[in-house]
BAZAFI-400215 format. One record per residue (C-alpha): residue number from 1; x negated, z negated, y. Coordinates in steps of 0.25 Angstrom, whole numbers. Last residue first. Layout:
<recs>
{num = NUM; c1 = X; c3 = Z; c2 = Y} .
...
</recs>
This chain:
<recs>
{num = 410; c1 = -903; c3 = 392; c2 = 908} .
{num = 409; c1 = -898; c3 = 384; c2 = 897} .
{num = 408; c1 = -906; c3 = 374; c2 = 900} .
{num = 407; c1 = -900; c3 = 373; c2 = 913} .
{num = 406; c1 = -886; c3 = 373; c2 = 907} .
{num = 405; c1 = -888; c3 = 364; c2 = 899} .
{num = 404; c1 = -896; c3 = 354; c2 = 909} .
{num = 403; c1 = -881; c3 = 356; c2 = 918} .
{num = 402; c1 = -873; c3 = 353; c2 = 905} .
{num = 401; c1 = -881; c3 = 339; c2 = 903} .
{num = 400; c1 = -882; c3 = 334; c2 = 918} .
{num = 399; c1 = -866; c3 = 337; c2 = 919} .
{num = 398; c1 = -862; c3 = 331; c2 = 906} .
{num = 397; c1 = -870; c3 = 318; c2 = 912} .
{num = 396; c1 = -863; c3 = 318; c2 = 923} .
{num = 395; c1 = -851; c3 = 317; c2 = 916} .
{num = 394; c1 = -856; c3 = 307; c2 = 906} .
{num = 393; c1 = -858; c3 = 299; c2 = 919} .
{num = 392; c1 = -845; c3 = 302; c2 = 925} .
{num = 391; c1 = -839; c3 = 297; c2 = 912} .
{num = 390; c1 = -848; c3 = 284; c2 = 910} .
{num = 389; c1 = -843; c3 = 280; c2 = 926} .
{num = 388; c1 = -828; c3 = 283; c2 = 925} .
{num = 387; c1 = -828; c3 = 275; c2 = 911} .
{num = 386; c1 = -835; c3 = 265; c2 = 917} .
{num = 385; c1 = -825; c3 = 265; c2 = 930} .
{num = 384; c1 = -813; c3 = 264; c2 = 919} .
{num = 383; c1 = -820; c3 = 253; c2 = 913} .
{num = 382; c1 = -822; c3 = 245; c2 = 927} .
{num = 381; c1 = -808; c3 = 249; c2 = 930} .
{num = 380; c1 = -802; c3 = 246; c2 = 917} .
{num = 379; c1 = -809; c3 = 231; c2 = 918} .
{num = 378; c1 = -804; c3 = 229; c2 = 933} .
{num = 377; c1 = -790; c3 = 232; c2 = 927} .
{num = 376; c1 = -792; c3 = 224; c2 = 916} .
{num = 375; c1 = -795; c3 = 213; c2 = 926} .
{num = 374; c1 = -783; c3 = 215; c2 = 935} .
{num = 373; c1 = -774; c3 = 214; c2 = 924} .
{num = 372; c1 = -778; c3 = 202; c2 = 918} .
{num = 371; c1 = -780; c3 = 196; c2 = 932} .
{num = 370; c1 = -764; c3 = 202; c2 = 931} .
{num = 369; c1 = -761; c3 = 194; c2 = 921} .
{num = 368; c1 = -767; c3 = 182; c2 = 925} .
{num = 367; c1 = -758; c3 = 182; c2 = 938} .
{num = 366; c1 = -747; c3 = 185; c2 = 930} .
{num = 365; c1 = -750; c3 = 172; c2 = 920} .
{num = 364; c1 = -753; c3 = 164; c2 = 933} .
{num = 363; c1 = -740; c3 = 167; c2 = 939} .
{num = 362; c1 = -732; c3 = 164; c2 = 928} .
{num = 361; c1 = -739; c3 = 151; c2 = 926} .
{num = 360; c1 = -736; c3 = 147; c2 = 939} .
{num = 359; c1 = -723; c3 = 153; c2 = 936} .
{num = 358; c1 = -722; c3 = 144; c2 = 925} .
{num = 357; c1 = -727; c3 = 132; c2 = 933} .
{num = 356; c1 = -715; c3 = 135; c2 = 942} .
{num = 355; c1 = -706; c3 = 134; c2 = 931} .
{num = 354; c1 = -709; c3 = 124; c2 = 926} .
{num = 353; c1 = -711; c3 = 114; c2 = 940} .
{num = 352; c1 = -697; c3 = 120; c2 = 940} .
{num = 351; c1 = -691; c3 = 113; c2 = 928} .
{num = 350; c1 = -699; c3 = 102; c2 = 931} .
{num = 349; c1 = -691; c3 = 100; c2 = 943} .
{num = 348; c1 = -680; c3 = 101; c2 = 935} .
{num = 347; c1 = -684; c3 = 90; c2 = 926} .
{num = 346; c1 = -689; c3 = 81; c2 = 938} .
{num = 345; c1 = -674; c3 = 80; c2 = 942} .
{num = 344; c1 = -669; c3 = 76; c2 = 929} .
{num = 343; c1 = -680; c3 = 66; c2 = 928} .
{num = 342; c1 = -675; c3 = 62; c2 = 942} .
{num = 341; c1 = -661; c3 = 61; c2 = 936} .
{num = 340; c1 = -666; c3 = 54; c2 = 926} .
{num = 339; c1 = -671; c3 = 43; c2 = 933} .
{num = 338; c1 = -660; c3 = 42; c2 = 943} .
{num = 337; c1 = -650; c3 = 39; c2 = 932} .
{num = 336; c1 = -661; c3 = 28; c2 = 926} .
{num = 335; c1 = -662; c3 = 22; c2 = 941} .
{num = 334; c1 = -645; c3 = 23; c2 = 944} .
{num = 333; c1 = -648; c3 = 12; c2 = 954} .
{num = 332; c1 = -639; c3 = 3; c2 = 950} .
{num = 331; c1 = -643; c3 = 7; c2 = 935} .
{num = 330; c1 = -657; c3 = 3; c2 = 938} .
{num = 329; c1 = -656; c3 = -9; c2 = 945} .
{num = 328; c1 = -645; c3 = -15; c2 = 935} .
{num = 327; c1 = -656; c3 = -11; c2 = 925} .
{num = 326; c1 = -665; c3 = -19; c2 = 931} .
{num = 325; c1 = -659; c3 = -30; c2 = 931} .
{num = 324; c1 = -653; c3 = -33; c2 = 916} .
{num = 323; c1 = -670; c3 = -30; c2 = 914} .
{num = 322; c1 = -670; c3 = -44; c2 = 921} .
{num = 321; c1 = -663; c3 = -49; c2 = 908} .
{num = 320; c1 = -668; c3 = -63; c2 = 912} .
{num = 319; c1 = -679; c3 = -65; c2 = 902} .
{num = 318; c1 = -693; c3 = -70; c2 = 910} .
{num = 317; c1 = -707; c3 = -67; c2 = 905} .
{num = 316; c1 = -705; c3 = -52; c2 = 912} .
{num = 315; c1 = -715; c3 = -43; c2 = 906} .
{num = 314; c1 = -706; c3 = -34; c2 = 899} .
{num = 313; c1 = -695; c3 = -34; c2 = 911} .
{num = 312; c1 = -708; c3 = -29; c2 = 921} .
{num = 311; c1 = -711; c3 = -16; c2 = 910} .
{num = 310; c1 = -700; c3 = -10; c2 = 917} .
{num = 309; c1 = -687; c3 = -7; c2 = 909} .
{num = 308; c1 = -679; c3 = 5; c2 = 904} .
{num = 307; c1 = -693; c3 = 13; c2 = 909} .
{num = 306; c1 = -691; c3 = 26; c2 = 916} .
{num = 305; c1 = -694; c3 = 21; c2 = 930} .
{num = 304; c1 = -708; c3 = 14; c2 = 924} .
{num = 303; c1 = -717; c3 = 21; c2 = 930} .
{num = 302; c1 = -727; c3 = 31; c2 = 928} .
{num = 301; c1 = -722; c3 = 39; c2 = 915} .
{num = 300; c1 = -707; c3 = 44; c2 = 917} .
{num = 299; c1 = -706; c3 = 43; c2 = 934} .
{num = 298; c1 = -719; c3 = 44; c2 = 940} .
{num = 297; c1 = -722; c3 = 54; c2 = 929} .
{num = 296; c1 = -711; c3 = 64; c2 = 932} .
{num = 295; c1 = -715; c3 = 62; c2 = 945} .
{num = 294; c1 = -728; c3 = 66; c2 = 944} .
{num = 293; c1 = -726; c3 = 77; c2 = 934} .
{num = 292; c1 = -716; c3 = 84; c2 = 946} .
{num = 291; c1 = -728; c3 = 81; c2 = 956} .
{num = 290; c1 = -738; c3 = 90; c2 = 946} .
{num = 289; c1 = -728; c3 = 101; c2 = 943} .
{num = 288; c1 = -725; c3 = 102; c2 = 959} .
{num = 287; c1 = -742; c3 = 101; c2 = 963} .
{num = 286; c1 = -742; c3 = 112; c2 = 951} .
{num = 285; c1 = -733; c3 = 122; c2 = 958} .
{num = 284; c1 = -740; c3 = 120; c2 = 971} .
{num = 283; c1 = -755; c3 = 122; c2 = 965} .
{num = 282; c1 = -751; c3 = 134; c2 = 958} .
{num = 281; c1 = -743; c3 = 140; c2 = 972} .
{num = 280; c1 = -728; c3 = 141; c2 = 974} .
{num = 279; c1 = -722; c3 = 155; c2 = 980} .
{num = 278; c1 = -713; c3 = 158; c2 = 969} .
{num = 277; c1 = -715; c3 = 173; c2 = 968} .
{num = 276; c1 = -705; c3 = 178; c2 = 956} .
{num = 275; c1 = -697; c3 = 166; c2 = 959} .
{num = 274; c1 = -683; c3 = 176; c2 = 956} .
{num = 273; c1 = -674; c3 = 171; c2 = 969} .
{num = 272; c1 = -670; c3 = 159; c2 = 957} .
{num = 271; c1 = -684; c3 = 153; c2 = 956} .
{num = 270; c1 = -686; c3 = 152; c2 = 971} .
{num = 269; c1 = -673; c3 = 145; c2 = 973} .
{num = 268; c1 = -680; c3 = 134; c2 = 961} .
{num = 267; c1 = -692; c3 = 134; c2 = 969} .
{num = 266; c1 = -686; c3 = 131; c2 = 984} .
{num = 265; c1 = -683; c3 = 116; c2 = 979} .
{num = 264; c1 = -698; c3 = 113; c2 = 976} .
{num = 263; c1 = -703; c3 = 103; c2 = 987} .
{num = 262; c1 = -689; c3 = 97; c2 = 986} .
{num = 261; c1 = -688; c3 = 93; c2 = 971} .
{num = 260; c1 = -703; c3 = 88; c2 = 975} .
{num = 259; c1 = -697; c3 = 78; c2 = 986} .
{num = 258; c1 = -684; c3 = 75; c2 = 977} .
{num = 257; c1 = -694; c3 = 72; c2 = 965} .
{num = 256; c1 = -701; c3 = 62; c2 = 975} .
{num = 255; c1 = -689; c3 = 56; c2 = 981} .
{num = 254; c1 = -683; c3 = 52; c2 = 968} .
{num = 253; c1 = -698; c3 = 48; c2 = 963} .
{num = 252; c1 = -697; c3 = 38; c2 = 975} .
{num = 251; c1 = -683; c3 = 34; c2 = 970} .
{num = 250; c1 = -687; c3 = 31; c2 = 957} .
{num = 249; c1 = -696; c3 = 20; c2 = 963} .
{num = 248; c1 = -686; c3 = 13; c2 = 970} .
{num = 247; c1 = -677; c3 = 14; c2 = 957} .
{num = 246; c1 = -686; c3 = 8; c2 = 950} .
{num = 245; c1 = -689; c3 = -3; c2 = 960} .
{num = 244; c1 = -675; c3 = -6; c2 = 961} .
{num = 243; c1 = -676; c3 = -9; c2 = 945} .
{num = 242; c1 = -690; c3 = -18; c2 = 947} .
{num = 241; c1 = -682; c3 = -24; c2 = 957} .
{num = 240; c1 = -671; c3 = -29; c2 = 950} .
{num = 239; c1 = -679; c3 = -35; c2 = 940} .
{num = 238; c1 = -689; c3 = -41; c2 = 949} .
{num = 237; c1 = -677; c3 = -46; c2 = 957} .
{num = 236; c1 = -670; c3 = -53; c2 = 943} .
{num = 235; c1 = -684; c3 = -59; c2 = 942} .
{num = 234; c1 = -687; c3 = -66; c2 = 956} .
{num = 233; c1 = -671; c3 = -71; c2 = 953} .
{num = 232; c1 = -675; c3 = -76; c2 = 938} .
{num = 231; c1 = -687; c3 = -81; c2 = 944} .
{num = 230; c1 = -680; c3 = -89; c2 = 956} .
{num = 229; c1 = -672; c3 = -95; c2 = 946} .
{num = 228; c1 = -682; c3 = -101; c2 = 937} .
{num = 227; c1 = -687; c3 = -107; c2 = 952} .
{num = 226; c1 = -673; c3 = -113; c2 = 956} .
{num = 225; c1 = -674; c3 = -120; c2 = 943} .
{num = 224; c1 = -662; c3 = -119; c2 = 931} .
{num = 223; c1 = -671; c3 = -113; c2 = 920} .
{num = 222; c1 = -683; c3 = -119; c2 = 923} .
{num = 221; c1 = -680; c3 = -134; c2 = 921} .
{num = 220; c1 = -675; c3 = -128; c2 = 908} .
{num = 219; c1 = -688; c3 = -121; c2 = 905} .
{num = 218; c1 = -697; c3 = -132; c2 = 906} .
{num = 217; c1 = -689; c3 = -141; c2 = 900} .
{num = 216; c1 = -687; c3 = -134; c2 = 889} .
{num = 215; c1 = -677; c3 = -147; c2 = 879} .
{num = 214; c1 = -668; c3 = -141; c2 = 890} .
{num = 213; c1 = -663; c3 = -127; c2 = 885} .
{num = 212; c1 = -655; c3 = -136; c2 = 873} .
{num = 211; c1 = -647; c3 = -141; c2 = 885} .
{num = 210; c1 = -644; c3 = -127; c2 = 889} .
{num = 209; c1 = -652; c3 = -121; c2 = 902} .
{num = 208; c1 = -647; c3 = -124; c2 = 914} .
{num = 207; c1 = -640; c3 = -113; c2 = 923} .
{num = 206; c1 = -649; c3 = -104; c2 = 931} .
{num = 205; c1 = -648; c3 = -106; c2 = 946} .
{num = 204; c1 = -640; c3 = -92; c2 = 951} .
{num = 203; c1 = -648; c3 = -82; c2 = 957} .
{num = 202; c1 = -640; c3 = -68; c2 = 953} .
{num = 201; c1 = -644; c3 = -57; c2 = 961} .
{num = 200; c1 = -633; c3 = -47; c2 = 965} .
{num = 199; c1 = -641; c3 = -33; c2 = 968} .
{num = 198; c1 = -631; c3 = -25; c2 = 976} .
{num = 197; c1 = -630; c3 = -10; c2 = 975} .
{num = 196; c1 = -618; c3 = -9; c2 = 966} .
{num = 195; c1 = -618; c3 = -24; c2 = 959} .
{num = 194; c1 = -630; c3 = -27; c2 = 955} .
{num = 193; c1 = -631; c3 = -40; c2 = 946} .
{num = 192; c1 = -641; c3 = -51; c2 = 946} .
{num = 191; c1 = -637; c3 = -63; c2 = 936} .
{num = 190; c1 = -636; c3 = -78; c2 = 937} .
{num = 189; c1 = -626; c3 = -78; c2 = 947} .
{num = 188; c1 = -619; c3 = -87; c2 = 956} .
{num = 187; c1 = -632; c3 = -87; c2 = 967} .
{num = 186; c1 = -630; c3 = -74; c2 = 972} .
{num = 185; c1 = -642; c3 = -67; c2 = 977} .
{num = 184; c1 = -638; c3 = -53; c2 = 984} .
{num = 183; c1 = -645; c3 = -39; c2 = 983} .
{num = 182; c1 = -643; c3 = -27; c2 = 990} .
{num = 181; c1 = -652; c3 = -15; c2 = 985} .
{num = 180; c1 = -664; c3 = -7; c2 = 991} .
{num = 179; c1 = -673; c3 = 6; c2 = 988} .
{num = 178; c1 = -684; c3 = 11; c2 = 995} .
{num = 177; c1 = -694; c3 = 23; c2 = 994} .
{num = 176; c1 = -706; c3 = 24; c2 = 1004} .
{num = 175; c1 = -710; c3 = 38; c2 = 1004} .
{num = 174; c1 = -720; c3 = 36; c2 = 1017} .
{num = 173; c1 = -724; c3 = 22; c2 = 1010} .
{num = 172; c1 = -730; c3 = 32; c2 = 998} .
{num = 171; c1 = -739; c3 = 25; c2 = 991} .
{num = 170; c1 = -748; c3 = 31; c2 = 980} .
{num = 169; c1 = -753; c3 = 19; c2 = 973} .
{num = 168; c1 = -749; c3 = 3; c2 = 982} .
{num = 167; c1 = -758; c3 = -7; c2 = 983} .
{num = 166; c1 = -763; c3 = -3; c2 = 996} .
{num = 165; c1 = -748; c3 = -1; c2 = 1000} .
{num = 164; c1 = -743; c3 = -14; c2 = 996} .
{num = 163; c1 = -746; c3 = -22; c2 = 1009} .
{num = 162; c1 = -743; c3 = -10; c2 = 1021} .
{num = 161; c1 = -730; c3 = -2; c2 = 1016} .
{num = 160; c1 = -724; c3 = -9; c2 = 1004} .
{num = 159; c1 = -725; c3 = -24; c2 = 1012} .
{num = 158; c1 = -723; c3 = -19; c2 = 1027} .
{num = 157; c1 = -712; c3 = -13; c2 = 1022} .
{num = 156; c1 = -707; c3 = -25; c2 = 1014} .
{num = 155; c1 = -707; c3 = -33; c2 = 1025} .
{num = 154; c1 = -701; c3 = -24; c2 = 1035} .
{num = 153; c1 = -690; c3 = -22; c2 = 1025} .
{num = 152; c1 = -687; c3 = -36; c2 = 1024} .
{num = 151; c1 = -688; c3 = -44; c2 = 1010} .
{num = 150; c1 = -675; c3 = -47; c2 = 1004} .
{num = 149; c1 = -678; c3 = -43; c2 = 989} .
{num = 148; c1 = -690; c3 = -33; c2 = 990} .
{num = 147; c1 = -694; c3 = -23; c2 = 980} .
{num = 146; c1 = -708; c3 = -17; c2 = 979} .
{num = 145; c1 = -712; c3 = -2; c2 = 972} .
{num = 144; c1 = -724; c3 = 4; c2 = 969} .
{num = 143; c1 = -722; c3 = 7; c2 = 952} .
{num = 142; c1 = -730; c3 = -7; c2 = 952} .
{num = 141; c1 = -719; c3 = -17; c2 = 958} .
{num = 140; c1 = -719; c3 = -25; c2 = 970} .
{num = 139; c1 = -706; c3 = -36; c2 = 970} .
{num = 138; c1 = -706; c3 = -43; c2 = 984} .
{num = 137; c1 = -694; c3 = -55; c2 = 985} .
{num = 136; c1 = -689; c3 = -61; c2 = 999} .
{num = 135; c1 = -692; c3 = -75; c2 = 1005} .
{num = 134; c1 = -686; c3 = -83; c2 = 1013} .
{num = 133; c1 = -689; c3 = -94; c2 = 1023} .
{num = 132; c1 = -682; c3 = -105; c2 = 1025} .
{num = 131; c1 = -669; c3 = -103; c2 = 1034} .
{num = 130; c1 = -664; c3 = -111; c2 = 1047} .
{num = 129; c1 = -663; c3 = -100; c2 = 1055} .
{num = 128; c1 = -663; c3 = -86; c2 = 1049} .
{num = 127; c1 = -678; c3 = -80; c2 = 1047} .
{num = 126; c1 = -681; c3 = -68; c2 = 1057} .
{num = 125; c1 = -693; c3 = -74; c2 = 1063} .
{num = 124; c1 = -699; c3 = -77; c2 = 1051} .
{num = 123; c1 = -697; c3 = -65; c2 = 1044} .
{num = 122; c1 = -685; c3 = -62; c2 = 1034} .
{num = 121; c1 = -688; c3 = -60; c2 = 1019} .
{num = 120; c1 = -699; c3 = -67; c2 = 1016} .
{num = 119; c1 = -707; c3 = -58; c2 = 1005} .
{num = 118; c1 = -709; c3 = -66; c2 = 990} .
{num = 117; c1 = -719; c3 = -59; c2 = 980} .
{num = 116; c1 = -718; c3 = -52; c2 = 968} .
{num = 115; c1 = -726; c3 = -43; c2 = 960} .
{num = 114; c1 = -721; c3 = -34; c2 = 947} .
{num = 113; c1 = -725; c3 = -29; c2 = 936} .
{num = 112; c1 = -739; c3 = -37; c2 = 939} .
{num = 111; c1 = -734; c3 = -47; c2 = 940} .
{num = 110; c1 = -720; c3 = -50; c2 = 932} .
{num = 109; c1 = -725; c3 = -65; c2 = 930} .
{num = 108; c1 = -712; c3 = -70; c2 = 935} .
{num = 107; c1 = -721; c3 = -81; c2 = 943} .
{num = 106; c1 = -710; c3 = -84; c2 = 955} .
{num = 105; c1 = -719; c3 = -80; c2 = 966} .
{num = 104; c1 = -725; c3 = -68; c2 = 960} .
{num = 103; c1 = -737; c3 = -65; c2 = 972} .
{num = 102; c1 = -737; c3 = -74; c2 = 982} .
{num = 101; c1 = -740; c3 = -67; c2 = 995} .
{num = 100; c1 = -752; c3 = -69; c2 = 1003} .
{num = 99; c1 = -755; c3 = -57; c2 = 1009} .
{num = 98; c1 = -768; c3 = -56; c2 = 998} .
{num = 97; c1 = -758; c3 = -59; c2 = 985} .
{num = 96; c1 = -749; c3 = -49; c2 = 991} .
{num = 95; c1 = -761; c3 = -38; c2 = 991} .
{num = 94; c1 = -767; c3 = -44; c2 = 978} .
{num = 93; c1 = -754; c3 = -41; c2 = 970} .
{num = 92; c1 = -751; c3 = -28; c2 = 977} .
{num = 91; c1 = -767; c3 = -24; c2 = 970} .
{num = 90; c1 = -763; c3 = -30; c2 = 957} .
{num = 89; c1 = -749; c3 = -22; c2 = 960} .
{num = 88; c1 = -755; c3 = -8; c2 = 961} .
{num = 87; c1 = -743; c3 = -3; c2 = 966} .
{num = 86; c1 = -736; c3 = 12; c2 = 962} .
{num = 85; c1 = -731; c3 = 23; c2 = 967} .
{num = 84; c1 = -729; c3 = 18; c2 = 979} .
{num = 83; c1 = -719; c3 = 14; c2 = 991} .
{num = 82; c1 = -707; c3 = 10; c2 = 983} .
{num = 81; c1 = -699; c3 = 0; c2 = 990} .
{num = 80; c1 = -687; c3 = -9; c2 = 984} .
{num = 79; c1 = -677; c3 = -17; c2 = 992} .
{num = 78; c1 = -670; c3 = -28; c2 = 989} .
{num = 77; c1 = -659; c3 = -32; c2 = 1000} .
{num = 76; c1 = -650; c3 = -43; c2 = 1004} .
{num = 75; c1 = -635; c3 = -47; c2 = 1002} .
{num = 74; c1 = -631; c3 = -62; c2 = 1006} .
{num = 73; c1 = -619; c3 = -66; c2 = 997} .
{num = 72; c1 = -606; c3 = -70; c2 = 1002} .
{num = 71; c1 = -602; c3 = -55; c2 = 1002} .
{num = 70; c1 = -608; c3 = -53; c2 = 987} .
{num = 69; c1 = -596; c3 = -62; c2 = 982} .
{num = 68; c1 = -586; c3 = -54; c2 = 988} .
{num = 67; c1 = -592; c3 = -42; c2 = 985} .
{num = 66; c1 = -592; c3 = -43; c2 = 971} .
{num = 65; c1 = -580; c3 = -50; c2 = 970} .
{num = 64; c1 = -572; c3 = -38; c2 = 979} .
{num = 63; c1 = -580; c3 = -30; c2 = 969} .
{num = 62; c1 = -577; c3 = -35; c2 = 956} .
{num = 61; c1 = -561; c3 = -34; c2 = 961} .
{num = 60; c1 = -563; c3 = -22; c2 = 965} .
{num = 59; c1 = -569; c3 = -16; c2 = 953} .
{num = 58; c1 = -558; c3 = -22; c2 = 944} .
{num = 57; c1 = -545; c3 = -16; c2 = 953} .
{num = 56; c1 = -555; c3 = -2; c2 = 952} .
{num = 55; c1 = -555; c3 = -3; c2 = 937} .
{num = 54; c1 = -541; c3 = -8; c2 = 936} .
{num = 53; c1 = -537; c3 = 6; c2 = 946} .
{num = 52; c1 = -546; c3 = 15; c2 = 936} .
{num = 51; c1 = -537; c3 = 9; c2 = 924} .
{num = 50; c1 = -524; c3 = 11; c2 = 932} .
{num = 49; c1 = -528; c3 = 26; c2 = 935} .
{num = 48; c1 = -532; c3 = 28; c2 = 922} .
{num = 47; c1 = -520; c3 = 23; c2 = 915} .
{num = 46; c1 = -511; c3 = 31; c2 = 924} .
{num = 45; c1 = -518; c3 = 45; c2 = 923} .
{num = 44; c1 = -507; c3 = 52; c2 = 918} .
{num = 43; c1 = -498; c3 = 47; c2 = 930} .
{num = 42; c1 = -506; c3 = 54; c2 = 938} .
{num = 41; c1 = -496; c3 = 66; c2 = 939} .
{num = 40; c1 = -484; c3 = 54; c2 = 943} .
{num = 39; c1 = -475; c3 = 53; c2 = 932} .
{num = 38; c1 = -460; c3 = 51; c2 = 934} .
{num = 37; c1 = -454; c3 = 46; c2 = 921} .
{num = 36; c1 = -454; c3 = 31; c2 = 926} .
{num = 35; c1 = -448; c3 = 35; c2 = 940} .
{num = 34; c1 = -457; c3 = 32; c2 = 952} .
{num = 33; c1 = -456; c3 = 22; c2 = 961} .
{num = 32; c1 = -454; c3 = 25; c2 = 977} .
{num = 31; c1 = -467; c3 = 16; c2 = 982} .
{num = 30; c1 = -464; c3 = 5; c2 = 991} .
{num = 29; c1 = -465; c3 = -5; c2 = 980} .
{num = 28; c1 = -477; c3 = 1; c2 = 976} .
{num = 27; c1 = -482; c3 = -4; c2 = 989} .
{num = 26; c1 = -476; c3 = -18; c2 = 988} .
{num = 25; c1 = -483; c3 = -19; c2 = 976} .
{num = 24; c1 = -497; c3 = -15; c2 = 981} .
{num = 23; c1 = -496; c3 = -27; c2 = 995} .
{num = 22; c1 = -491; c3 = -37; c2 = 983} .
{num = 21; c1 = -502; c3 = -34; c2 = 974} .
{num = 20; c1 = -512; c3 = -38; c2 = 984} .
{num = 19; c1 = -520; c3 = -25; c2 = 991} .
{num = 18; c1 = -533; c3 = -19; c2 = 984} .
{num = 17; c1 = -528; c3 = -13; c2 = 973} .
{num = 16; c1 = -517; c3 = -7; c2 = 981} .
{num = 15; c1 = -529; c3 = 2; c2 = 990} .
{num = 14; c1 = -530; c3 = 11; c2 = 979} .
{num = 13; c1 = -542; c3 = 21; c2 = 980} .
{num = 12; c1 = -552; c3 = 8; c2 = 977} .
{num = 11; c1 = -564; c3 = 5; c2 = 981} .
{num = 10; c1 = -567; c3 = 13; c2 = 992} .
{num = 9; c1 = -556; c3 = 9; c2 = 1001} .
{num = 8; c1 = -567; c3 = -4; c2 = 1004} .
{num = 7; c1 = -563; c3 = -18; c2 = 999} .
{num = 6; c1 = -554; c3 = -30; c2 = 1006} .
{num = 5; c1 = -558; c3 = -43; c2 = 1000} .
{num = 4; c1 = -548; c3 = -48; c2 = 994} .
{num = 3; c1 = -554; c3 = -52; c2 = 982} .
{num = 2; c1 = -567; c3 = -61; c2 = 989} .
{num = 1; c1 = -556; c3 = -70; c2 = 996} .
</recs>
């Protein structure tokens, strides 16, 4: 049933591909038939266009599988906030540790890259009948970001906005920055995937181990529990998380280089009427050179955005491939792309942090130069007025002396 399922127009340009070969033979049937030595102007372009119509023929059929078997699966959310620049995570620890909640549930011995706990994920009152209750995932990392898997909003809001924020450095909940993903659990599969915007998580029973696996019985008995597999699924999450947490974070410094590209947009038209007057004061132009600096740290030196892979992999005592996970996050959400366009981004902004410090420096050269001048011409003054003095006085002087002559002389 799964393959003819009916698709949307978008998929394909041909609707033949999607009708049975009967329906598209009686419609080239109808068709007048053109000679062999007749070419059509396409024709050039035969083998591409029936290379691009296999492709297309190929897609469909992955999708229609695709979604067929994601239909009969439940689809939930995992969202990750960023309301911080960073959490103290001792001082998270001992905040969850005081409301009661179990800190590492599943011992991964990840804290404190990363601390877990375990949310219910519909409130009492809205529980289905007949159903235990359920718990969702909590995943708080130090760069001041926390992803849920299947927790309500209202109880993550109260989590990031009233619980976290004493431990939290430089918050920001007014700037609060979110990013979410679907995400289905499908018992079939022993691997997670992400197929467009959906994460497809893998929570097949591992198989037993090999016969010459069972003289360990500690680690055979292990292999195949519901427990083992718990961990792997509490660990493909962090994995994914810590790669949606990334990108969560990069948004935040999206917004803030979009906030100072704003704040200096009328400088580069100022430039180009001649900038012989820009009207920006010392401390404005060093407050712009200061916040560009910021950024560029927040994004190259403070975190770990630029790193291929989080110190969390390096301390992780279990070998599932979870960096495998964190990748698909990244290149889902284009983070390395994002990354150096905002790099790119903070180069022309520091091509005008340039030029603005060089007319700073412009203008306090001129404005040293004409100190320069207004003290020489203080100094010529006082010198031209000692002149003025000493030549009056040798004047005077004369005077006395040809006056006495002339007395004497009479």
């Amino acid at each position: 049933m799964g393959e003819q399922q009916q698709l949307p127009r978008s998929f394909s340009s041909d609707s033949r591909l999607l009708r049975p070969p009967q329906e598209a033979n009686s419609d080239e049937a109808s068709k007048p038939q053109k000679r062999k030595n007749e070419r059509s102007p396409a024709a050039k372009n035969s083998l591409r266009r029936v290379a691009v119509e296999a492709q297309r023929s190929r897609d469909e059929k992955e999708i229609r599988r695709t979604a067929s078997k994601e239909s009969q699966q439940v689809s939930k959310t995992v969202t990750a906030y960023c309301a911080a620049e960073q959490y103290d995570i001792s001082r998270v620890a001992n905040i969850l540790k005081d409301a009661a909640y179990q800190l590492d549930p599943y011992d991964t011995g990840l804290y404190p890259q990363v601390v877990h706990i375990e949310l219910p994920n519909h409130p009492p009152s809205r529980r289905p009948e007949g159903s235990g209750p359920s718990t969702g995932d909590v995943f708080i990392f130090p760069s001041g970001t926390v992803v849920a898997w299947d927790v309500p909003e209202s109880t993550m809001s109260f989590l990031v906005n009233r619980t976290l924020l004493p431990a939290a450095q430089q918050a920001h909940p007014d700037q609060l920055e979110e990013e979410d993903l679907e995400y289905t659990e499908d018992p079939t599969r022993d691997t997670s995937a992400i197929k467009g915007d959906m994460i497809i998580l893998g929570t097949k029973p591992q198989q037993q181990q090999q016969s010459a696996d069972l003289s360990t019985p500690s680690t055979s008995n292990l292999a195949g529990s519901p427990e083992t597999r718990n961990i792997d699924t509490i660990l493909t999450k962090i994995a994914f998380s810590s790669g949606l947490a990334r990108s969560t974070k990069l948004a935040v410094l999206e917004t803030l280089l979009a906030t100072y590209l704003t704040s200096t947009l009328s400088i580069p038209r100022l430039l180009a009427l001649g900038g012989r007057r820009l009207p920006f004061t010392r401390s404005f132009i060093l407050q712009k050179t200061g916040q560009l600096l910021l950024l560029r740290a927040q994004l190259n030196l403070y975190s770990e955005l630029t790193d291929s892979l989080p110190d969390l992999f390096w301390d992780s005592k279990y070998e599932l491939g979870l960096e495998g996970y964190y990748d698909m996050v990244g290149r889902a959400l284009d983070t390395n792309v994002r990354i150096k366009v905002l790099n790119e981004k903070m180069d022309y902004a520091q091509e005008i942090a340039s030029v603005l410090r060089q007319q700073l420096s412009e203008r306090h050269g001129v404005r040293l130069e004409w100190i320069i001048i207004l003290l020489i011409t203080v100094e010529v003054g006082f010198a031209v007025r000692q002149e003025f003095k000493e030549w009056r006085e040798r004047r005077r002087r004369g005077g006395m002396e040809r006056r006495g002559k002339e007395v004497v002389g009479t």
